[in-house]
C-alpha atoms as one frame of an Amber mdcrd trajectory, in Angstrom:
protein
  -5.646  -7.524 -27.205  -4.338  -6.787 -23.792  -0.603  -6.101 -23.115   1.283
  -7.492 -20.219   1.117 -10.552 -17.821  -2.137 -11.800 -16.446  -1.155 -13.528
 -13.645  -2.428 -12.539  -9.853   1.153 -13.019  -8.352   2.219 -10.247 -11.106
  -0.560  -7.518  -9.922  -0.133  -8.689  -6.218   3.712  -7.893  -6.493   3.196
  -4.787  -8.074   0.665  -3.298  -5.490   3.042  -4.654  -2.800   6.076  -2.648
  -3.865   3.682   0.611  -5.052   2.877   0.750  -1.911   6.209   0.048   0.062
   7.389   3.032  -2.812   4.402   5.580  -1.755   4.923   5.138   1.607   8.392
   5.684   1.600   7.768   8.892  -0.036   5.275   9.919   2.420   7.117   9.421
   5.432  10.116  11.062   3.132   7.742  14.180   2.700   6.326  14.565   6.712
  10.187  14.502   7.606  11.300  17.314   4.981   8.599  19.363   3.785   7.613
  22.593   6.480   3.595  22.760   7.425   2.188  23.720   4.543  -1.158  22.336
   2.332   0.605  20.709  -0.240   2.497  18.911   2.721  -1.059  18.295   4.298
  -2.546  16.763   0.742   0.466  14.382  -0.007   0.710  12.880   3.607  -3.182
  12.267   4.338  -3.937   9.026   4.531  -7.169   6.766   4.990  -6.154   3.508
   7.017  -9.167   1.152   6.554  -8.969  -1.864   9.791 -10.424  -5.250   9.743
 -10.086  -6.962  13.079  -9.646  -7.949  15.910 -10.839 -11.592  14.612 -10.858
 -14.696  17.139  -9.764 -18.102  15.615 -10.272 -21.085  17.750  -9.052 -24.337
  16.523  -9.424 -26.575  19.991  -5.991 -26.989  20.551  -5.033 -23.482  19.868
  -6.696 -20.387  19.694  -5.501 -16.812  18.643  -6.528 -13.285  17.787  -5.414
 -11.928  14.664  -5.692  -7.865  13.999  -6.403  -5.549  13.663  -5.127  -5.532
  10.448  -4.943  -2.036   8.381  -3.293  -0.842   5.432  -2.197   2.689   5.102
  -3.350   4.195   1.952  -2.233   7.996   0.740  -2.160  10.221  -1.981   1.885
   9.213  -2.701   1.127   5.315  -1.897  -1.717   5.559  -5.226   1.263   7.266
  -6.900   3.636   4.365  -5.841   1.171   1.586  -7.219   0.762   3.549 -11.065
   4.332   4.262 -10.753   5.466   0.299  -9.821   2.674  -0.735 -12.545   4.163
   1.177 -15.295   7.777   0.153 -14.885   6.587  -3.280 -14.056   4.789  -3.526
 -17.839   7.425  -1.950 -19.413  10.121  -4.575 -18.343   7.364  -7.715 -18.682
């Protein structure tokens, strides 16, 4: 039997604030820590794009993009972190 909620708002909040939580932490770690690897290994990040994307309606048209998310070592940690807390309160 699974434990916790099942609902897509749930999981979508979740990765929303584990990642506003890693990221936080990463740019707190590039400020503080000195040039070292473990500085390098916490603040590398992948940032996967999707755009630019024309939409033309008639009446209006707009570009949207590029859109990319920022994804790091910390952010991962941010997500589990959020998750956990998250299940144990639901």
């Amino acid at each position: 039997m699974a434990i916790g909620p099942k609902r897509p708002r749930f999981y979508l909040g979740v990765l929303v604030v584990g990642f506003i939580i890693g990221g936080f932490f990463s740019a707190l770690l590039k400020q503080f820590l000195p040039d070292s690897p473990a500085r390098s290994f916490f603040t590398y990040s992948v940032t996967p794009k999707i755009g630019p994307m024309p939409v033309d309606l008639l009446v209006v048209s707009f570009t949207l993009g590029p859109v990319g998310l920022n994804v790091s070592i910390l952010s991962l940690i941010g997500v589990a972190v959020a998750y956990y807390v998250a299940r144990s309160l639901f």
